[in-house]
C-alpha positions as a printed Julia matrix, in Angstrom:
83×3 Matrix{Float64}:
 114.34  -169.83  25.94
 116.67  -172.51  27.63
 116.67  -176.14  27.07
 115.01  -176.75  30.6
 111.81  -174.5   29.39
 111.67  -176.19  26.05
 111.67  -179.55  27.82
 108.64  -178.7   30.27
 106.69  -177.18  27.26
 107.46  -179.88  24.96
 107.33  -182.54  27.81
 109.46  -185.02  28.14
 109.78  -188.36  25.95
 112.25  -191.26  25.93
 112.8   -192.6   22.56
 113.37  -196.43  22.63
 116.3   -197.41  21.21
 114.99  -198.82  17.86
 112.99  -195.32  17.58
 116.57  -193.29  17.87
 118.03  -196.08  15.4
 115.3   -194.73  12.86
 115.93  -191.03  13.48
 119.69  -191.41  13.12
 118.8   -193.23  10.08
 116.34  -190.57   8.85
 118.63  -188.11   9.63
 121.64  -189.84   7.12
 119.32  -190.48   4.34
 117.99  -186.55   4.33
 114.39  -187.25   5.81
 113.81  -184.37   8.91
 111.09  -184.51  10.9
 110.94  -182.19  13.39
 107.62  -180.41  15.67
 106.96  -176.63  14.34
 105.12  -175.0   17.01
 101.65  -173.8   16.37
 102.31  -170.06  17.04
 104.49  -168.44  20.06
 103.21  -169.18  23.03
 100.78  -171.91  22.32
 101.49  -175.74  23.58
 100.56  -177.08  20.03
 102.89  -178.39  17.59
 102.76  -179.25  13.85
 105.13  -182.29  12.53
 107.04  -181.03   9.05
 108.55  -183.79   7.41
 111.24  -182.86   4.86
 112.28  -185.01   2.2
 114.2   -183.85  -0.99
 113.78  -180.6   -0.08
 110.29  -180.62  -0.42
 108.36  -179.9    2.97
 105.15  -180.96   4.26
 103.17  -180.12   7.81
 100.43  -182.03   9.05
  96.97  -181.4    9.74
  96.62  -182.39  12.71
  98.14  -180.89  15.99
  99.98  -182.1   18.96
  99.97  -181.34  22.39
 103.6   -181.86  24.8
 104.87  -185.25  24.51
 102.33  -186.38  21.96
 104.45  -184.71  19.29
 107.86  -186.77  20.53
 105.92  -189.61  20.1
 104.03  -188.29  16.84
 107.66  -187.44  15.34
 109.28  -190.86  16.34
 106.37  -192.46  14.8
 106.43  -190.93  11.16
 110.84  -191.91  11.8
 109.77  -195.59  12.11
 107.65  -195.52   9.14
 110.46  -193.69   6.57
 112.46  -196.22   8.17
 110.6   -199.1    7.49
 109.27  -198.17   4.26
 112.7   -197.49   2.52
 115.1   -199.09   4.4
C-alpha cells in the first residue's frame, strides 16, 4: 500500500508544533505510540503505547484522523507527566 492510500485511510492530521515536540520527545525517551489497525481492511485503529518494552492497546477504537489526534494526545500526556 503506498503512502498516498495510507494517508486517505488514516486521514490526514497536522500535528501542532508543541504536539511533534512531545512525540520527538517520546520517541528519545523509548515511549512509542503508534495506531494498530483493527484488522485488514477495516478503518478502525487501536493506539499501543510501548514503554519499557512492555505494550499496551486500548479499548477503545478510532476512526481516520481521530487516531492522529488520539496518538498525539496520549504523546502530550507522557510528555507532561515525566518530563
Amino acid at each position: 500500500m503506498g503512502s498516498k492510500e495510507t494517508k486517505k485511510v488514516m486521514g490526514y492530521y497536522l500535528p501542532t508544533n508543541r504536539e511533534l515536540d512531545a512525540a520527538e520527545w517520546c520517541l528519545k525517551n523509548k515511549i512509542y505510540i503508534n495506531p494498530l489497525q483493527v484488522k485488514n481492511g477495516v478503518s478502525l485503529w487501536y493506539i499501543e503505547i510501548e514503554i519499557n518494552n512492555k505494550k499496551t492497546k486500548s479499548k477503545e477504537q478510532f476512526k481516520p484522523v481521530e487516531v492522529w489526534q488520539k496518538k498525539y494526545e496520549y504523546c502530550l500526556y507522557y510528555y507532561n507527566k515525566y518530563k
